[in-house]
C-alpha positions in Angstrom: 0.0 0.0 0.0 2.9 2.3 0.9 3.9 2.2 -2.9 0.6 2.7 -4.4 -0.8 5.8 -2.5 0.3 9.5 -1.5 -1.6 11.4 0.8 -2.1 14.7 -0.2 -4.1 17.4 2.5 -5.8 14.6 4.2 -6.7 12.9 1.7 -5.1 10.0 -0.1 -4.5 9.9 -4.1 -3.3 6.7 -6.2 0.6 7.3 -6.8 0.2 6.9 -10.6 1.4 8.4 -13.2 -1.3 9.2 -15.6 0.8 9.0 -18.1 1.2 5.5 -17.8 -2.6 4.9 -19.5 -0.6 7.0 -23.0 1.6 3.9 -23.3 -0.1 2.5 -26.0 -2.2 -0.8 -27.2 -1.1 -4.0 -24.8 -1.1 -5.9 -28.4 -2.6 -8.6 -26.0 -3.4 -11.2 -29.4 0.5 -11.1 -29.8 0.9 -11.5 -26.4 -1.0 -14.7 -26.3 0.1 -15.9 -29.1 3.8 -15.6 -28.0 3.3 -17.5 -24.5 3.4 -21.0 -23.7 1.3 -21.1 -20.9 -2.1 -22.0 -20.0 -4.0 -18.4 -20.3 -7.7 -17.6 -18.2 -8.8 -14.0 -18.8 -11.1 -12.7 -16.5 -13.2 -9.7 -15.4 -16.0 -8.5 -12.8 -19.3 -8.8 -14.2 -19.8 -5.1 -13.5 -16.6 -4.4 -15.1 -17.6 -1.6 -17.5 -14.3 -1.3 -19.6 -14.4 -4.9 -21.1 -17.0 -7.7 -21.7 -17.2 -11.0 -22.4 -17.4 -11.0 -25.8 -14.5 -8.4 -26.5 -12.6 -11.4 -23.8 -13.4 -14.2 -25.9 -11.9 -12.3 -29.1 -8.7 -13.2 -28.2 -9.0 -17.0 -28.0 -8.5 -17.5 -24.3 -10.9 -19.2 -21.9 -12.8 -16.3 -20.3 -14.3 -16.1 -16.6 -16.4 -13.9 -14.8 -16.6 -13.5 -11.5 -20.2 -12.6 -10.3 -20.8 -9.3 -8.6 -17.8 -7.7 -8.7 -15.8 -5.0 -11.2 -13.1 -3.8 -12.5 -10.8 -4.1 -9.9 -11.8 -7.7 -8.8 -8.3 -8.3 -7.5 -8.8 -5.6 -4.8 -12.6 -6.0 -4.3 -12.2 -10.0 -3.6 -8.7 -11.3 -3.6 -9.9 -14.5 -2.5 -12.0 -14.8 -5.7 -9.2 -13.8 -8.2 -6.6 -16.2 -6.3 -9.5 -19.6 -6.6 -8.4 -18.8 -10.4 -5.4 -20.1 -10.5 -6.0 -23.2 -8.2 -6.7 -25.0 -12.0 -3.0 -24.1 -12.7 -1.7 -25.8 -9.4 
């Protein structure tokens, strides 16, 4: 947490660049392609900056995880961790 916030008048502020979203496209399909690993996107059902459909584009088993959004890692860490106990 110490990394990832700055308090600023009594308040507290992500420490982010916002620069960092000007990067460019991830070039995820290239990204898959190039890996040689088993690969499980995923996303909060109320996640309102993917969907499924735009998920399942790129040739990777999608899940969603029921009632949460876009930051499902932070909203139930438990949830995003049962992911990867098919990988064990």
């Amino acid at each position: 947490m110490d990394a990832g916030l700055r308090a600023e008048g009594g308040r507290w502020r992500l420490a982010m660049d916002p620069g960092a979203f000007a990067v460019g496209d991830p070039a995820l399909p290239a990204l898959l392609a190039a890996t040689d690993v088993p690969v499980l996107l995923a996303r909060g059902e109320h996640d309102p900056m993917v969907t499924d459909a735009q998920l399942a584009e790129l040739g990777a088993p999608v899940v969603t995880l029921p009632g949460l959004g876009h930051n499902a890692h932070v909203e139930d860490p438990q949830a995003v961790l049962a992911l990867a106990d098919a990988y064990r």
